[in-house]
C-alpha positions as CSV (number, residue, x, y, z in Angstrom):
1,X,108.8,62.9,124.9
2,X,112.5,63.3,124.2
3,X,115.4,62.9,126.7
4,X,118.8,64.1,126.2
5,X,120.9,61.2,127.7
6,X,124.6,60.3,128.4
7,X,123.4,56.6,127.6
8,X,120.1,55.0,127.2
9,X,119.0,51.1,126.6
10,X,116.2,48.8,126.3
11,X,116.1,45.4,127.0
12,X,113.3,42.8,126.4
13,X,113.2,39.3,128.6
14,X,116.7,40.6,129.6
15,X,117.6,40.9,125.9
16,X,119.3,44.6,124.9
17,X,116.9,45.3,121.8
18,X,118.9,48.7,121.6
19,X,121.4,50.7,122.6
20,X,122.9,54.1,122.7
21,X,125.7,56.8,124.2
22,X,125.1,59.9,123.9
23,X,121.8,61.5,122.2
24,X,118.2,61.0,122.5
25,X,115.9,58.7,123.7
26,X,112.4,59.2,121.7
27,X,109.8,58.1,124.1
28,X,106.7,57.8,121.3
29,X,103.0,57.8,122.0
30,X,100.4,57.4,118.9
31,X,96.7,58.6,119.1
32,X,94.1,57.0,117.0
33,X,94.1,60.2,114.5
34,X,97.6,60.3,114.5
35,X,99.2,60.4,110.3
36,X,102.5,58.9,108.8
37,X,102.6,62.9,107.7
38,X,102.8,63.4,111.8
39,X,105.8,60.7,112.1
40,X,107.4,62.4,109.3
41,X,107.7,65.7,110.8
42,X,107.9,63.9,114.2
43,X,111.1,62.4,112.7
44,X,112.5,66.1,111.1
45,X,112.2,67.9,113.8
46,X,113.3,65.5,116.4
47,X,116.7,64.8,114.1
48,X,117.4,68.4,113.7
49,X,116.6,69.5,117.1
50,X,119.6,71.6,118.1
51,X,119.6,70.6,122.0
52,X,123.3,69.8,122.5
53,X,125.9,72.1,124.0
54,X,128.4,73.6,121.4
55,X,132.1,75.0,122.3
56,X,130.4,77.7,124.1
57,X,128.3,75.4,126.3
58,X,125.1,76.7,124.5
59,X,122.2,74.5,123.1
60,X,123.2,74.9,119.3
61,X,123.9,71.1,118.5
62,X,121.7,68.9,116.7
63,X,121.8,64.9,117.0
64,X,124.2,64.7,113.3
65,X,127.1,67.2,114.6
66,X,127.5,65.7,117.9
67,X,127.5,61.9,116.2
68,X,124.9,61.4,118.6
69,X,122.7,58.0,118.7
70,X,118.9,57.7,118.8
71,X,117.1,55.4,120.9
72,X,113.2,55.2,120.1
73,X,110.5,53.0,122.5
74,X,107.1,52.8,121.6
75,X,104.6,54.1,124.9
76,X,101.2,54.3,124.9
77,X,100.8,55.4,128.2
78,X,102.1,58.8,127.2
79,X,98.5,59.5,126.2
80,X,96.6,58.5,129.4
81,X,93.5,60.5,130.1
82,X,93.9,60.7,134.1
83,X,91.1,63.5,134.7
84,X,88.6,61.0,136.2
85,X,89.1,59.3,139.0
86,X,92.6,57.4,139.5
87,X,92.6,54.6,136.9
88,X,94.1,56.1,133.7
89,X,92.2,56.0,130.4
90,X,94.0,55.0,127.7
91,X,91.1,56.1,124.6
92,X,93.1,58.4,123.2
93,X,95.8,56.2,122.7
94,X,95.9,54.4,118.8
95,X,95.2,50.9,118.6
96,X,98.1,48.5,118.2
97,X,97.5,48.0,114.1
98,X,97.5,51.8,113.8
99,X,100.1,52.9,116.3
100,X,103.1,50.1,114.7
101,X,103.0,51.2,111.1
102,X,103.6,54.9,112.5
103,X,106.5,53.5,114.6
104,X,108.0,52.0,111.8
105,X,107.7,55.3,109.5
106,X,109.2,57.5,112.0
107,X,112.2,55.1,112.3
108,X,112.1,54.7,109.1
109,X,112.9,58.5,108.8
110,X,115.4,58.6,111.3
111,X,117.3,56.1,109.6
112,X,117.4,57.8,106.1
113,X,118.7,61.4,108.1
114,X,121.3,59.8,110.5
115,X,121.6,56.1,109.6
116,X,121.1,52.7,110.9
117,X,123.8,52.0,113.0
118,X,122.7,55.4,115.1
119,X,119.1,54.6,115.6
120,X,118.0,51.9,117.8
121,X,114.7,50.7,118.7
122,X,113.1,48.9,121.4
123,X,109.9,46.1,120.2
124,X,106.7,47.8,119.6
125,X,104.1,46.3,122.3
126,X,106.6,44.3,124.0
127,X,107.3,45.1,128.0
128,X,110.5,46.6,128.3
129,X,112.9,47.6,130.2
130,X,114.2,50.9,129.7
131,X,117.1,52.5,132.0
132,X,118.8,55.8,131.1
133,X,121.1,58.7,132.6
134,X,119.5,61.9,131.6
135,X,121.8,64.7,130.6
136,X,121.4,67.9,131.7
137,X,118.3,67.0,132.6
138,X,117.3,67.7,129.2
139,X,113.5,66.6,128.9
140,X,111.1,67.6,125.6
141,X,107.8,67.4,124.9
142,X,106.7,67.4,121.5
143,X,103.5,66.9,119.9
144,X,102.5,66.9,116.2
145,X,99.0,68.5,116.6
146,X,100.2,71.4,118.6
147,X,103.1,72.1,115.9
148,X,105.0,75.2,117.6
């Protein structure tokens, strides 16, 4: 899920792991058959996705012309099954030593596009704390098996 946000952070134990003004917060769910192909075009698309307002107030803008940040936080729970009854499932979501190494590609991506001081991360598994002011509200789903 990506946010458009005025300011976004994440804090561990109390502890900001990362940081941003304006841009995106990358809210980032893996499931088990998930690729490092699928964070790379994850990555590309969310970099070049043209969702900020331009001189004419239109959404023509992508994350490098505004000098927009990028905030991303790992979230399994994006991928709760909650069909049956009212626990959620979490099956579809990858296991821990499949899910990290596709976190770390896709900001590994973002880094080489917009570079490392723009891109901040929270700690994959770790509870966090994440508070943001959505802009607009600006709120994306994206998901790389239904490529559109």
């Amino acid at each position: 899920m990506i946010q458009r946000v005025s300011r976004a952070e994440v804090r561990v134990e109390g502890n900001i792991t990362g940081a941003i003004d304006n841009g995106l917060l990358v809210l980032l769910g893996a499931e088990h058959d998930d690729t490092v192909e699928d964070a790379a075009w994850l990555a590309s698309k969310i970099c070049a996705m043209r969702i900020f307002g331009d001189e004419a107030g239109k959404m023509n803008l992508d994350l490098e012309q505004t000098g927009g940040g990028l905030l991303v936080v790992s979230q399994f729970t994006l991928h709760a099954a909650t069909r049956k009854g009212n626990r959620p499932s979490f099956i579809r979501a990858a296991r821990p030593e499949h899910a990290e190494p596709l976190y770390e590609a896709l900001l590994a991506e973002c880094r080489a596009k917009l570079g490392n001081e723009k891109v901040g991360c929270g700690i994959f598994g770790a509870m966090m704390e994440v508070e943001l002011v959505n802009d607009g509200p600006v709120t994306i789903w994206m998901d790389s098996r239904q490529p559109e």
